[in-house]
DOMARMAR-72574 format. One record per residue (C-alpha): z negated, y, x negated; residue in three letters; residue number from 1. Coordinates in steps of 0.1 Angstrom, whole numbers, plus 5000, padded with zeros to 4 digits. Layout:
    Z    Y    X code pos
    Z    Y    X  ALA NUM
...
END
This chain:
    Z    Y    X code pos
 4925 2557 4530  UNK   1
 4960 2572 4531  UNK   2
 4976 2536 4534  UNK   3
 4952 2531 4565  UNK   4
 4961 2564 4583  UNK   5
 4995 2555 4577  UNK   6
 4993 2522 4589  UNK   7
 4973 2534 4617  UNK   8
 5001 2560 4631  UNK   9
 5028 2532 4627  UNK  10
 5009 2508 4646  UNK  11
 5008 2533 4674  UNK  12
 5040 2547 4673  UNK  13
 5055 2508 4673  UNK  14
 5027 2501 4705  UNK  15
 5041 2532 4722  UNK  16
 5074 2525 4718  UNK  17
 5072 2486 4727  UNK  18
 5057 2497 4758  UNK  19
 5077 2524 4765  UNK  20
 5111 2500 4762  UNK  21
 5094 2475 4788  UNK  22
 5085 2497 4812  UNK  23
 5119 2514 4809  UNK  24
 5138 2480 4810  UNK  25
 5116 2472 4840  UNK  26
 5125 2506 4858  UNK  27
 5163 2499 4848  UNK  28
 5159 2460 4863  UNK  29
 5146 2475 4895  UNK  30
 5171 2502 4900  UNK  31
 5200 2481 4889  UNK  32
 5189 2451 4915  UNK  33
 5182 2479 4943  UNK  34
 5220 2488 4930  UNK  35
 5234 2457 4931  UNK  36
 5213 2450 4970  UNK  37
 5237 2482 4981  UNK  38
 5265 2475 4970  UNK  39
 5262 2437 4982  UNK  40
 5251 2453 5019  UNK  41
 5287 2474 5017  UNK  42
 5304 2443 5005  UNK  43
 5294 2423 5035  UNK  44
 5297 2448 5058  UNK  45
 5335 2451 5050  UNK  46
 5341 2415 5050  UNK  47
 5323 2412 5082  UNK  48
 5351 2436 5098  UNK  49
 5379 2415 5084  UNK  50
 5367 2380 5092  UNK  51
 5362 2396 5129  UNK  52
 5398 2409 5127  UNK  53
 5414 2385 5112  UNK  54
 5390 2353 5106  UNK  55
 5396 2324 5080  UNK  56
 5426 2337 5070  UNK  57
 5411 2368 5058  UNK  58
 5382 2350 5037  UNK  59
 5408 2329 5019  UNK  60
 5431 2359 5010  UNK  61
 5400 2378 4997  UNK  62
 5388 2380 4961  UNK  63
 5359 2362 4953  UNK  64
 5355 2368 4915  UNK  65
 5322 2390 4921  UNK  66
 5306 2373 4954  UNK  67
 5300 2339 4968  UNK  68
 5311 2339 5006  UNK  69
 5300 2317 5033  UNK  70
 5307 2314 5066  UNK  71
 5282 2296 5091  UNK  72
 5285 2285 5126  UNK  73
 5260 2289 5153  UNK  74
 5249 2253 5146  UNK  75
 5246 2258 5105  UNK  76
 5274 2243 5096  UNK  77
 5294 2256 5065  UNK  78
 5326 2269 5080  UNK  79
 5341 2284 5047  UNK  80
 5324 2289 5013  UNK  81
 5343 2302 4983  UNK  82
 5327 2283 4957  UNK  83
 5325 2245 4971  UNK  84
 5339 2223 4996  UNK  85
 5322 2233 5031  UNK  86
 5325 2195 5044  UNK  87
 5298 2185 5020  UNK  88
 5274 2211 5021  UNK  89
 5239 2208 5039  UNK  90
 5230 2225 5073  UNK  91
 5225 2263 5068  UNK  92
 5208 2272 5096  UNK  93
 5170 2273 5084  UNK  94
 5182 2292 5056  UNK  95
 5160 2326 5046  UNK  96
 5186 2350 5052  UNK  97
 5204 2332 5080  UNK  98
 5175 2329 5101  UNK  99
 5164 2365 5096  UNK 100
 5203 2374 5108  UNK 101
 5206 2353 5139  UNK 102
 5172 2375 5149  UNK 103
 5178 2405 5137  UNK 104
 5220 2408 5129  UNK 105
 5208 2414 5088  UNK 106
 5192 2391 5064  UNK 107
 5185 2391 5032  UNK 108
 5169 2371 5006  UNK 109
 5169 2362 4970  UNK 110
 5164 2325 4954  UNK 111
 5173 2297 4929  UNK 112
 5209 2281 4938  UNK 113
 5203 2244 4933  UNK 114
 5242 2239 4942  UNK 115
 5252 2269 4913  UNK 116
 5223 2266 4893  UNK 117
 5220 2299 4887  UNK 118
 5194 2330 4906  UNK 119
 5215 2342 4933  UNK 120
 5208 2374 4960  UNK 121
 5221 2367 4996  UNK 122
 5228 2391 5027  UNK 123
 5240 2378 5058  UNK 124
 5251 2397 5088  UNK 125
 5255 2380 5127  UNK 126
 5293 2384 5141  UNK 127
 5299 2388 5173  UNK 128
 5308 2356 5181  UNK 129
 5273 2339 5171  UNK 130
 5285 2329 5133  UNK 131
 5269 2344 5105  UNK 132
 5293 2358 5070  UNK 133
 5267 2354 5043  UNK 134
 5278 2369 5009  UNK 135
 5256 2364 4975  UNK 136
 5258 2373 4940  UNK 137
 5243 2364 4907  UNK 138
 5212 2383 4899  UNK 139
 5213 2394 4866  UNK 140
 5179 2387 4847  UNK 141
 5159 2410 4825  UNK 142
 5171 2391 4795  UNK 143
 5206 2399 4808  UNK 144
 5197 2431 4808  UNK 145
 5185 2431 4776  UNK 146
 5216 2417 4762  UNK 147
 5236 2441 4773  UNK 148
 5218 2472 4760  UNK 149
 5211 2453 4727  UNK 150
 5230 2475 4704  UNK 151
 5215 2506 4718  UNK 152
 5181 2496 4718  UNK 153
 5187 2480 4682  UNK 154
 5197 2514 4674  UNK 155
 5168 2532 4690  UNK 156
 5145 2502 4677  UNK 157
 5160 2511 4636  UNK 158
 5154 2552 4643  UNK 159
 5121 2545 4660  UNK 160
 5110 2527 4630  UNK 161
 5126 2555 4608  UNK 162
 5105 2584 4624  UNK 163
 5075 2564 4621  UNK 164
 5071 2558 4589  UNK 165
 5084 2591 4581  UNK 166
 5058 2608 4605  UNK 167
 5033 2583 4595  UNK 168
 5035 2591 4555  UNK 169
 5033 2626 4566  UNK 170
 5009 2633 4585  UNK 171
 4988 2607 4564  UNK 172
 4994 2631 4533  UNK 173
 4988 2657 4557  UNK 174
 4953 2643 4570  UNK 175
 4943 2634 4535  UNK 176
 4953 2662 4514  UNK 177
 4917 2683 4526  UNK 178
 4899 2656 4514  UNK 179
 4913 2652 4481  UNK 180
 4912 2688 4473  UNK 181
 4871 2689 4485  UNK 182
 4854 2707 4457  UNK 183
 4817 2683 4457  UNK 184
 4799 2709 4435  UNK 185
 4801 2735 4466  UNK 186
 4807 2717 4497  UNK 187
 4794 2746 4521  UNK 188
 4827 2764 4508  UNK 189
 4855 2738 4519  UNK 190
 4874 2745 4549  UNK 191
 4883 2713 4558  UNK 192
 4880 2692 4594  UNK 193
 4850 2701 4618  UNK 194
 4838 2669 4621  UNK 195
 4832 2667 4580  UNK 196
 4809 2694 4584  UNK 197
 4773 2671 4590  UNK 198
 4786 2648 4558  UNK 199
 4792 2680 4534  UNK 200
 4756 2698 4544  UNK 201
 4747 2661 4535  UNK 202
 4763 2664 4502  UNK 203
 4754 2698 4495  UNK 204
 4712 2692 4506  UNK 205
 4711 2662 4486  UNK 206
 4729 2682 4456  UNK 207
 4698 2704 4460  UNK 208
 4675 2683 4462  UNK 209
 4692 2663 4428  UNK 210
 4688 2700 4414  UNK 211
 4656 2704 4423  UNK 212
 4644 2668 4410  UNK 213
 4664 2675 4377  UNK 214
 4644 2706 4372  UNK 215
 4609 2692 4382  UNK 216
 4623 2661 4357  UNK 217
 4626 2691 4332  UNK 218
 4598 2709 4339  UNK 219
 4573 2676 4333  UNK 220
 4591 2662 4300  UNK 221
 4587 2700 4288  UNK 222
 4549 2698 4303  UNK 223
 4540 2665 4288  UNK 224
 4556 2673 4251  UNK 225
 4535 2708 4250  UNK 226
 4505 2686 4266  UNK 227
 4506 2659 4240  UNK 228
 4516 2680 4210  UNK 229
 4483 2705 4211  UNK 230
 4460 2677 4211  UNK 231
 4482 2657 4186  UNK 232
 4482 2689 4165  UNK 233
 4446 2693 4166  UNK 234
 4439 2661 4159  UNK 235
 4464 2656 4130  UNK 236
 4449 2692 4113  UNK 237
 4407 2679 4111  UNK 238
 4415 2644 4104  UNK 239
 4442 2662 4074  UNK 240
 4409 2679 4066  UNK 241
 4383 2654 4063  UNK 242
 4411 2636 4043  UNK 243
 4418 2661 4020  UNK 244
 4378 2666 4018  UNK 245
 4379 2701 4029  UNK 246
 4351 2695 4054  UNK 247
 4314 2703 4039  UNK 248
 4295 2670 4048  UNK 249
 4269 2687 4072  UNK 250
 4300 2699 4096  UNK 251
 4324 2664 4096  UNK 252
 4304 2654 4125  UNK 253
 4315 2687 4144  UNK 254
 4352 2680 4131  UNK 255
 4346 2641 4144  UNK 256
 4340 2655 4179  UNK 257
 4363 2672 4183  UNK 258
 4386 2651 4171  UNK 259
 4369 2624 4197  UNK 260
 4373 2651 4221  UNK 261
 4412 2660 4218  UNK 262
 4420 2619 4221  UNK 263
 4399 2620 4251  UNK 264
 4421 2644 4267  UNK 265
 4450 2626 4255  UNK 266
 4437 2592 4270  UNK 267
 4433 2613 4302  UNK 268
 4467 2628 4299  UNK 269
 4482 2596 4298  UNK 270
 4458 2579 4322  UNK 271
 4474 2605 4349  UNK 272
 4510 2602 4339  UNK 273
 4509 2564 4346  UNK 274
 4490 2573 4376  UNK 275
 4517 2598 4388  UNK 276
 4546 2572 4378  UNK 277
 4531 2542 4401  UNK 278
 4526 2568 4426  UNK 279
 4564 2578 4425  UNK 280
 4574 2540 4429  UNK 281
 4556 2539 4460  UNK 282
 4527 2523 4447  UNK 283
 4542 2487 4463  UNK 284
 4517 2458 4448  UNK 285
 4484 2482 4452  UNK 286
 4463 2458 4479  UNK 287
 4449 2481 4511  UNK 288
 4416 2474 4523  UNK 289
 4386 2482 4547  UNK 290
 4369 2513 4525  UNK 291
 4339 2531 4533  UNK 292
 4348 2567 4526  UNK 293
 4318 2579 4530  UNK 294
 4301 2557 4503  UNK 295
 4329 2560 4479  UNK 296
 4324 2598 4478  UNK 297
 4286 2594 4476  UNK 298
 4296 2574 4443  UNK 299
 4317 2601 4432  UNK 300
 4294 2628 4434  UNK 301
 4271 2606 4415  UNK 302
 4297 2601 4387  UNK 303
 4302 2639 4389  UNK 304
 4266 2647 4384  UNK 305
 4259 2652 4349  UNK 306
 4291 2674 4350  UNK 307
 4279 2693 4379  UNK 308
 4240 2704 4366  UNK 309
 4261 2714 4327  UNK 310
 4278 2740 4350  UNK 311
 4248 2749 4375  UNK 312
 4272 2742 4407  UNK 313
 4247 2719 4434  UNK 314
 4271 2692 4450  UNK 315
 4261 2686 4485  UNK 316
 4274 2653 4508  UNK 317
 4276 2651 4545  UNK 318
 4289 2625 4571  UNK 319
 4276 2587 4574  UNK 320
 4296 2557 4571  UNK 321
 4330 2556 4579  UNK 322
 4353 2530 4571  UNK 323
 4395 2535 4571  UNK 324
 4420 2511 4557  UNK 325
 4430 2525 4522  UNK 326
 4438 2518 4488  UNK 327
 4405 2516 4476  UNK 328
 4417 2528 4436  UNK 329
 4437 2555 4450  UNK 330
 4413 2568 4475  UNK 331
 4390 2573 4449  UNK 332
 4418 2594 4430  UNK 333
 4417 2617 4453  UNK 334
 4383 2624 4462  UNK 335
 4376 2622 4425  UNK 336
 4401 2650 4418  UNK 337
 4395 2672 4444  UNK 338
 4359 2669 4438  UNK 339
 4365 2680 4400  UNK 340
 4390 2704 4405  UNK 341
 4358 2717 4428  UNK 342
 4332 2717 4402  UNK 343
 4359 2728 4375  UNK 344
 4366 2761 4394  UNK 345
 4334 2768 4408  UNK 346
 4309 2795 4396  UNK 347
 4277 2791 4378  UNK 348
 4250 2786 4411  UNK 349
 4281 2772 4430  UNK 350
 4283 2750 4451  UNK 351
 4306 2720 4463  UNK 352
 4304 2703 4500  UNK 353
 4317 2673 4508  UNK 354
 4322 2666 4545  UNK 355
 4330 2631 4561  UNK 356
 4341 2636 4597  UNK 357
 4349 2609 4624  UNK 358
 4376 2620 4651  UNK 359
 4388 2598 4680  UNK 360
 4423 2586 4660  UNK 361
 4414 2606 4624  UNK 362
 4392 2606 4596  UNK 363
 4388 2639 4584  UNK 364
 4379 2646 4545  UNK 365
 4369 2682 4537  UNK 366
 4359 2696 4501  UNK 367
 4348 2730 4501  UNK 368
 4338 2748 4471  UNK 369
 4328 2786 4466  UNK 370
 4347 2790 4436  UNK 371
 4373 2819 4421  UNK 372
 4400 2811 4452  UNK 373
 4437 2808 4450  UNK 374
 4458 2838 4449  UNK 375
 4485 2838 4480  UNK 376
 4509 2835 4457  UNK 377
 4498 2800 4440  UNK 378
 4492 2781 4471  UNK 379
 4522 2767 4474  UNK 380
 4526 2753 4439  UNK 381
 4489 2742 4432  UNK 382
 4505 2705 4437  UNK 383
 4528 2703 4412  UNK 384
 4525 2687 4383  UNK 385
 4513 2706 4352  UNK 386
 4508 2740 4373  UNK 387
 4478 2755 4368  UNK 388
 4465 2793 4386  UNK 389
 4445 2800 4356  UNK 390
 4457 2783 4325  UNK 391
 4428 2795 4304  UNK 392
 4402 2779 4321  UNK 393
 4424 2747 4330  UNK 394
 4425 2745 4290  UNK 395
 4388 2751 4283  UNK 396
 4380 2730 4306  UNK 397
 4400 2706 4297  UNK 398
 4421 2697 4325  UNK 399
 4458 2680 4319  UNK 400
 4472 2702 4352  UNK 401
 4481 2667 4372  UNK 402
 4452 2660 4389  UNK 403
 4464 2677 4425  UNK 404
 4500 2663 4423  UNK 405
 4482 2632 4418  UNK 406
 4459 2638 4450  UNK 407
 4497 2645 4472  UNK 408
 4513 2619 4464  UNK 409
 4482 2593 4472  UNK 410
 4483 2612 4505  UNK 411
 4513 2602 4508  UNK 412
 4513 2569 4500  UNK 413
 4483 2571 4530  UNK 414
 4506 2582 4552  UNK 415
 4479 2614 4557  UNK 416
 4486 2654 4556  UNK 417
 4465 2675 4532  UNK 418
 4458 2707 4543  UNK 419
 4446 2738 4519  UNK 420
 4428 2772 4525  UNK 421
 4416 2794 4499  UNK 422
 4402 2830 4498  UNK 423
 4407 2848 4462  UNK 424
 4369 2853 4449  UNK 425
 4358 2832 4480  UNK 426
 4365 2796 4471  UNK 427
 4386 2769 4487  UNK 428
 4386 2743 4510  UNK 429
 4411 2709 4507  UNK 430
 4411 2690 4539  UNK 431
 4428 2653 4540  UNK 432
 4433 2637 4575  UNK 433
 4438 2600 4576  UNK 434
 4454 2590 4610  UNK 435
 4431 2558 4626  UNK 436
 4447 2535 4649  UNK 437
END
């Protein structure tokens, strides 16, 4: 970055400069030809008095190291010039300069000399006796120009150069130096440009939310190691039992179920972490379909029904058919879970509603339950994985604390908002709105 800057201010101070020499050189070429214009007009006007004084004889008497001099007739013939033989040389009379005198008593005109070969400037003044003096000089060209002020603009060319890459490395240190000394792990406390501000409460909200995600990460490998170690440990303790023939014979079936029982709940465990993990990829190669909602919770009850009369809650469905677009496996994930969590939390005479409900551009799913409620305090956590409101009767029950984060994140995947009320001692009600368009 620092080579780039400096490269940067280098090419603009060179820019500047080039374009500062032309236009100055330009300026000087105009004000020297303007110059030179003046000084010609003088010239000719002095001449003029001693050709009308004293006539030939003055021409040939006067200096012409700086001028070309010409003296025309009335006819345009070359009466005198100081530079070639006047017998030879071509009528002058439509000449720029010499037509504009014999109208006016000044000319004046500038042109290639095809007899000199070289860019000439002519002024030409009428004398009283009809003839016209013309006198003309070289005009000097901007490469002329340039040659002579070469060793000072050489010089001013090599200090140019010198500042610039002394200003460029710099400023580019300069420029550069807040960024280098950033400090990443608190970017909210750097004072460095304005404009870096958006990029470092970027940094410093992505930094969060990497915190945040490596403390959730945390959080569930601590979760899943305690969940898989107390069934593991249960298991590993009766089958060490019946192995070591501790067990009287009439209670190894007891031992047996329980056993079957704690690798139940670690199939379901595991079941829900693989669940969780596709959901987290994005759930990519799961096919969407046309699903009939209301149908596929009618089969859930049913599922949930020997479950439901072992804990005296009545499940109740309302609604008719109404088909969305969905991920047919994960669609049943979450009416399945909320339906349990329901049924899990519920009280003995309970009961659990299900409501399907068809809006002009929304499918509304509702469970309600009249079971123990959710404290204020738990609401906002209830969706996280492993977090359970009452951990004694998640365990009896035996629930693996995963089954709401499961439910967000095939919401999400749905592109569909989940909303949640609850009343402590009241009971709850989980409502999922799938947008229809």
């Amino acid at each position: 970055m620092t080579k780039r800057i400096f490269r940067a201010i280098c090419t603009v101070a060179v820019s500047t400069f080039l374009a500062a020499l032309l236009l100055i050189i330009g300026v000087l070429y105009g004000y020297f030809s303007d110059l030179q214009r003046q000084q010609l007009k003088m010239e000719l006007e002095l001449a003029a008095q001693g050709v009308v004084g004293q006539g030939r004889a003055f021409l040939q008497n006067l200096p012409d190291d700086n001028y070309r001099i010409t003296w025309i007739d009335a006819q345009g013939r070359v009466l005198y010039d100081s530079d070639s033989a006047s017998a030879g040389m071509e009528n002058h009379l439509e000449r720029e300069e010499i037509s504009e005198a014999r109208q006016t008593g000044y000319g004046e005109s500038s042109r290639y000399s095809t007899t000199l070969l070289e860019q000439f400037f002519y002024a030409a003044k009428l004398l009283p006796d009809n003839t016209v003096l013309r006198l003309a000089v070289s005009q000097s060209s901007v490469l002329q120009l340039i040659l002579g002020m070469l060793q000072p603009i050489c010089l001013i060319v090599l200090l140019t150069l010198v500042l610039a890459v002394l200003l460029a490395t710099s400023s580019a240190k300069k420029i550069v130096r807040p960024l280098n000394q950033m400090d990443l792990e608190h970017p909210l406390g750097n004072k460095v440009y304005e404009e870096m501000t958006p990029l470092l409460r970027r940094i410093n909200s992505q930094q969060q939310q990497l915190k945040k995600a490596e403390q959730l990460r945390r959080e569930f490998t601590a979760n899943v190691s305690h969940e898989l170690k107390t069934p593991l440990h249960s298991i590993s303790g009766y089958a060490e039992l019946l192995q070591n023939g501790l067990v009287q014979p009439e209670d190894v079936q007891s031992f047996a179920g329980r056993i079957y029982t704690e690798a139940q709940r670690l199939v379901h465990l595991v079941e829900d972490i693989i669940s969780l993990s596709h959901l987290d990829e994005g759930a990519q190669d799961l096919p969407w379909a046309e699903v009939d909602i209301f149908e596929m919770a009618q089969a859930v009850l049913q599922s949930l029904q020997t479950e439901a009369q072992a804990a005296q809650v009545r499940l109740h469905l309302s609604g008719g058919p109404t088909v969305i677009k969905a991920i047919p496996q994960l669609l049943q994930s979450i009416i399945y879970n909320l339906c349990e969590n329901a049924l899990k939390y519920n009280r003995p005479n309970g009961q659990v509603s299900v409501d399907i409900v068809r809006q002009p551009d929304a499918v509304c799913l509702t469970v309600q339950d009249t079971g123990i409620g959710i404290a204020p305090e738990h609401r906002e956590r209830i969706f996280e994985r492993f977090y359970r409101v009452d951990k004694s009767h998640s365990k009896s029950s035996g629930g693996t604390g995963l089954g709401l984060s499961i439910v967000k994140h095939a919401v999400l995947v749905h592109n569909a908002k989940i909303e949640l009320a609850s009343e402590l001692g009241q009971g709850t009600v989980v409502r999922v709105i799938f947008e229809v368009f």
